[in-house]
N, C-alpha and C positions, 0 to 999 in steps of 0.2 A: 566171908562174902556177904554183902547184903542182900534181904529177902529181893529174891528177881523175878518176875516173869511176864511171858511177852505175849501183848495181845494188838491185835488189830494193825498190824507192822509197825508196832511201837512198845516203846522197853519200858516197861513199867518199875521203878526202881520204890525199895521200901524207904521208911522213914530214918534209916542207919548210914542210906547210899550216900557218898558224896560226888563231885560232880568228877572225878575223878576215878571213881570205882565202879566202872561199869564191866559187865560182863560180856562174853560170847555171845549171849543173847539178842547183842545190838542187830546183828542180820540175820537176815533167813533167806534163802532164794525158795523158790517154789519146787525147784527138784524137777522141772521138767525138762532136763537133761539128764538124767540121773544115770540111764545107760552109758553115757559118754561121758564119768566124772572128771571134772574140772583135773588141769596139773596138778601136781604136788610138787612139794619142796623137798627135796633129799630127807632123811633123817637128818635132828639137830639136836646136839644136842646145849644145855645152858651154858656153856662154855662157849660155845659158838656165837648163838645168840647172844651174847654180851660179849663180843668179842672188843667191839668199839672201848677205846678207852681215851674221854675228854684228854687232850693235849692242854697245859697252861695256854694260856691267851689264844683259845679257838676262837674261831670267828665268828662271829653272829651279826643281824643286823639286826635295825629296827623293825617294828612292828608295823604291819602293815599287809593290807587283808589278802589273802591269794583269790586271785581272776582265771589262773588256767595251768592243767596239771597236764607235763609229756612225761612218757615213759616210752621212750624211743623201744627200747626190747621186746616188749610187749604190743605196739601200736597203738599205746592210749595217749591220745590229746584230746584234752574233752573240759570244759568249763566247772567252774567249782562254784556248788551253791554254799549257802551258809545252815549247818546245822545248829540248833540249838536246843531250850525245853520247850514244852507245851507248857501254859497255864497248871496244867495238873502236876509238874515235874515228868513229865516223861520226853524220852529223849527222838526228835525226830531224826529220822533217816530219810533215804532217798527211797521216792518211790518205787516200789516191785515192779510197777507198771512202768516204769521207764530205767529198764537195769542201765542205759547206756548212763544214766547221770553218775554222779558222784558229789561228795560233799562234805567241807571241811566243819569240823568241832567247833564253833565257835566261843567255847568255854578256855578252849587250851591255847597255846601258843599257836601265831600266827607263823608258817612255813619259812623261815630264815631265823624266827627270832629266837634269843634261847627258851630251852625248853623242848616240851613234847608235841608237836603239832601232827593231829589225826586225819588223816582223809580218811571215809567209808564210802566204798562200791558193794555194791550186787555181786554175786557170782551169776546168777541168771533171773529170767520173771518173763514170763508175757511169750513163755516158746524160745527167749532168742539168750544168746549167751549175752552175760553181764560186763559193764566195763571193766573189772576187775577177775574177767574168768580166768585170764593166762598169768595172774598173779606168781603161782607155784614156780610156775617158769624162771622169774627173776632168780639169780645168782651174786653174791659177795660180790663189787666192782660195777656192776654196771650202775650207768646212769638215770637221774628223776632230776627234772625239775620243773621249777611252778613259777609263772611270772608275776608277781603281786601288782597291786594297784597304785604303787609310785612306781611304776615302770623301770623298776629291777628285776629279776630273776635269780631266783635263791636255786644252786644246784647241789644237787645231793648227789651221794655214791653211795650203796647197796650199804652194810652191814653183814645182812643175815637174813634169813626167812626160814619161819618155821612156820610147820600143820601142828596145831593145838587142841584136843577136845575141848569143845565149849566148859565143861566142868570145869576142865582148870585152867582157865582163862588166866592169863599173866595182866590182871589189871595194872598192877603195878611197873611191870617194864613196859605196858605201851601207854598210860594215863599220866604217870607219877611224873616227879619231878626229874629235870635234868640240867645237868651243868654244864653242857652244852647244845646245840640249838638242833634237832633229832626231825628226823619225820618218821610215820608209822603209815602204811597204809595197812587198810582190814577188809578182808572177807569172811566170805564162808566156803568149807571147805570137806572135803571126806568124802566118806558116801554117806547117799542120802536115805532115811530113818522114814518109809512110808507109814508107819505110826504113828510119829508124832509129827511129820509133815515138815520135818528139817535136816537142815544138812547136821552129820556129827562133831563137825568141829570149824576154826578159822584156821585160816592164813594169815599170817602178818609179817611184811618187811618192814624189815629195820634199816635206817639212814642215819645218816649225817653231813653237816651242811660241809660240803667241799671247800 
């Protein structure tokens, strides 16, 4: 892993990082629900979680920026900003102060195209639950999709979801490359660590383009 750590709600990445190898540390909620911890996802194990396996000629489309993210199971329909770096390399997120946003990588693949395309939510911030609190909730099959900005809609079905300690964050199955056209979303997830002021681990599901 490259040297990580997170300051001022931004992931400060060492000089080894690539834009690819980011860690657990990307979110933090404030933990001001912490009595009432977010869902979780079943036990998973890596077999699960890669359960997905590219078919010859999947389907993918072109590139083209995503404008809006439903997850009908959850009740999230909410606009997608664009994430990128700061000047210094550090990676921004959505702000704490407004958990309901949410916000796509803009390093990675755009949502239909192939490849890994990341949206990151909050789990909470500001007193109120985050766009992504009932994350855990998702199951294998259900439905996500995002309408891009050539007015298609790229739909995805479920994979997998797992609770991950930040420690060992799966850079690689949710950054890395892929041979067919994936989405990930990410929170944070567990209980939360009043020491060090974070939750103990993410959530992430896993998709593929329908």
């Amino acid at each position: 892993m490259p040297d990580i750590r997170r300051s001022g709600g931004r992931l400060a990445l060492g000089a080894a990082a690539t834009a690819v190898t980011l860690t657990g540390a990307v979110l933090a909620g404030r933990g001001l629900l912490q009595d009432e911890p977010p869902p979780a996802p079943p036990p998973a194990t890596a077999q699960a979680v890669q359960a997905y396996t590219s078919p010859s000629g999947s389907p993918a489309l072109a590139r083209s920026l995503p404008r809006l993210l439903d997850v009908p199971k959850i009740g999230v329909h909410v606009a997608l900003g664009r994430l990128g770096l700061n000047a210094d390399g550090t990676v921004r997120v959505p702000p704490v102060e407004h958990p309901e946003q949410a916000g796509w990588y803009s390093r990675g693949a755009t949502p239909g195209e192939r490849g890994a395309a990341v949206i990151l939510g909050h789990v909470d911030g500001g007193g109120r639950k985050g766009v992504f609190y009932d994350l855990g909730r998702l199951r294998r099959g259900d439905a996500i999709s995002v309408l891009r900005a050539d007015g298609t809609v790229a739909a995805f079905v479920v994979d997998s979801v797992e609770k991950v300690a930040k420690s060992r964050f799966p850079s690689r199955r949710v950054y890395g490359p892929l041979t067919y056209a994936g989405l990930r979303l990410v929170t944070c997830g567990g209980t939360f660590d009043r020491r060090t002021g974070h939750y103990t681990s993410n959530v992430i599901a896993y998709a593929h383009l329908a």
